[in-house]
N, C-alpha and C positions, 0 to 999 in steps of 0.2 A: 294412682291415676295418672301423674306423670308418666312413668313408663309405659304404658295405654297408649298413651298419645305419641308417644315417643313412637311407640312400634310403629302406630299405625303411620306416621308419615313418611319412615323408614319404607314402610311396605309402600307407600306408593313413590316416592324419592326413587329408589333402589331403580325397578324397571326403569325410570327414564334415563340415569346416570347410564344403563348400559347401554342404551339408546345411543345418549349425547356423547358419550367418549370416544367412539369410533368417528361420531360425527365431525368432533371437536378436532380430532387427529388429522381427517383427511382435509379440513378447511386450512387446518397448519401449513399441511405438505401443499396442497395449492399452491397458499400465498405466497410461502418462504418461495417457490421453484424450484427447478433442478437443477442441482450445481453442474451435472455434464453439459446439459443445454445452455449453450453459450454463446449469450446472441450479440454478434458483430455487427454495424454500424455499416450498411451499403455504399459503398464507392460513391460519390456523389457525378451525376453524369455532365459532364460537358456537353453545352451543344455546341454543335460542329462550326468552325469557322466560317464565316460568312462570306464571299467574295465582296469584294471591292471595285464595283464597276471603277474602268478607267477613264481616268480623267480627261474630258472632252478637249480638243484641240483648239489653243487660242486662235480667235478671229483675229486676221492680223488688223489694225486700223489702220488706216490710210490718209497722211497725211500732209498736206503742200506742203511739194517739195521749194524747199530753197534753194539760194544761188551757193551757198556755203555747205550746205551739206552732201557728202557723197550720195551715188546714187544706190537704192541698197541694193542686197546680196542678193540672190537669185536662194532659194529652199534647195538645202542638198535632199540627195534623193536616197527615199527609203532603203534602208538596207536589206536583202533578201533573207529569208528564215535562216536559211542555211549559214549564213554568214555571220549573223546575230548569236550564233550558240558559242562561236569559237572567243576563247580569252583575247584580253587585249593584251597587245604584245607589251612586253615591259621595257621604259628606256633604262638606257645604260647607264649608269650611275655616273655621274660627274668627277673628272680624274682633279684631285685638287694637284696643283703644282704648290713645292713647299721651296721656299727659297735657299737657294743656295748657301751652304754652311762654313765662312770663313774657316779657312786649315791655320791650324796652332802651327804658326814657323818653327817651335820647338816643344817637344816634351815638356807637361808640369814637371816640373821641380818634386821629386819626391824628399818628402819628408823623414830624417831618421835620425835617430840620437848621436847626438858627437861621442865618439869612441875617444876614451885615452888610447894612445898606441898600445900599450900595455894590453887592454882589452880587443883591441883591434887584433893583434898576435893570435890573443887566443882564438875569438870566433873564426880567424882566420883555417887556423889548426884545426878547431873541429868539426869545422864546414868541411875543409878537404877530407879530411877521416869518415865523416858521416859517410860521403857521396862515395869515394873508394869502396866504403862498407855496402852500402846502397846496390853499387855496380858489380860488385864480388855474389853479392845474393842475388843478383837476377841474371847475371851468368850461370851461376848453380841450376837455377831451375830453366833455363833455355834446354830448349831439348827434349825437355820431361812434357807428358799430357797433362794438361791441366782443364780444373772444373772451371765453370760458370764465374764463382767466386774469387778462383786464381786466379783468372785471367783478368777480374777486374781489378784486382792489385796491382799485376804486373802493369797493367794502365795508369793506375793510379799513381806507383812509383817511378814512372817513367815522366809524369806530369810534372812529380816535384822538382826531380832532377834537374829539367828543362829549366824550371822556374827560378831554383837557384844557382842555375850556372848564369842565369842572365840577370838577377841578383847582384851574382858577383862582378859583374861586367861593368853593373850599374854604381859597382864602389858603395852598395848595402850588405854589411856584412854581418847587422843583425838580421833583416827580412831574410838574407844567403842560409843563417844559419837553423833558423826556424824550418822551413821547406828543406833543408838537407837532411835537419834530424827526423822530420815528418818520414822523408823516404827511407829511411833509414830503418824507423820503426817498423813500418809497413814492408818491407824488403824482410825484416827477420820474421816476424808472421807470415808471409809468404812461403820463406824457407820452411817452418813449424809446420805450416798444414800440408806439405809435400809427404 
């Protein structure tokens, strides 16, 4: 007798399941939406700027005049359209004057380590050797085309030399001899990349 019953609710169950499943399906796809359809949020609209009526011209008051006070100004007069467009001319910048700079009566004092004579000899010796050497290698390339690079050595080396002949002038014959071997180096990479 159960299975009796069983069928029979089967038989009427069944038609409606075939009913509702399609039913059920497209109520799905409704709700879920369509993923292509994709709906973006409208620009929100600005309303348009408002003008700003201008500002009404003060009433002048009028006020007894006293014996102490000047008499006033007379209204300058309107400027014409045309005129009103053009910029305003700009002042010239203020020239500041910078006070006059007391002159050193003499050179600072350079500073440089006390030589024994002994050491003195030497740097003497290979200050001249350097800058001889120096001056041998940029005679060498006198003459010759040179790039970009060369030429900014031959400057370069030409720099030193100056520096420590007046160096030496100066009775610094370590600074003499730094800036002699400087040119010195730079004079044989010279020659090299010739």
């Amino acid at each position: 007798m159960k299975t009796r019953t069983h069928t029979r609710i089967l038989n009427v169950v069944a038609p409606l399941l075939n009913i509702a499943a399609p039913l059920l399906a497209v109520a799905a796809l409704s709700v879920s939406g369509c993923h292509r359809n994709i709906v973006r949020a409208a620009t929100p609209s600005v309303p348009s700027a408002r003008r700003i009526a201008p500002m009404p011209k003060p009433v002048p008051v009028e006020r007894p005049a006293t014996e102490s006070e000047p008499p006033p100004e007379p209204a300058p007069e309107p400027i014409p359209a045309a005129a009103a467009t053009l910029p305003a001319p700009v002042p010239p910048r203020p020239v500041i004057a910078e006070a006059p700079r007391a002159k050193p009566e003499s050179e600072p004092p350079q500073i440089s380590p006390e030589l024994s004579p002994r050491d003195q000899a030497d740097a003497m010796l290979h200050t001249n050797d350097d800058i001889r050497t120096a001056e041998k290698n940029l005679q060498a390339a006198n003459g010759k085309k040179l790039n970009a690079s060369q030429t900014d050595l031959v400057g370069k080396v030409q720099g030193f030399l100056s520096q420590a002949r007046e160096a030496i002038r100066a009775n610094d014959w370590v600074r003499a001899r730094n800036l002699a071997l400087k040119a010195e180096v730079l004079s044989t990479e010279l020659i090299k990349s010739l």
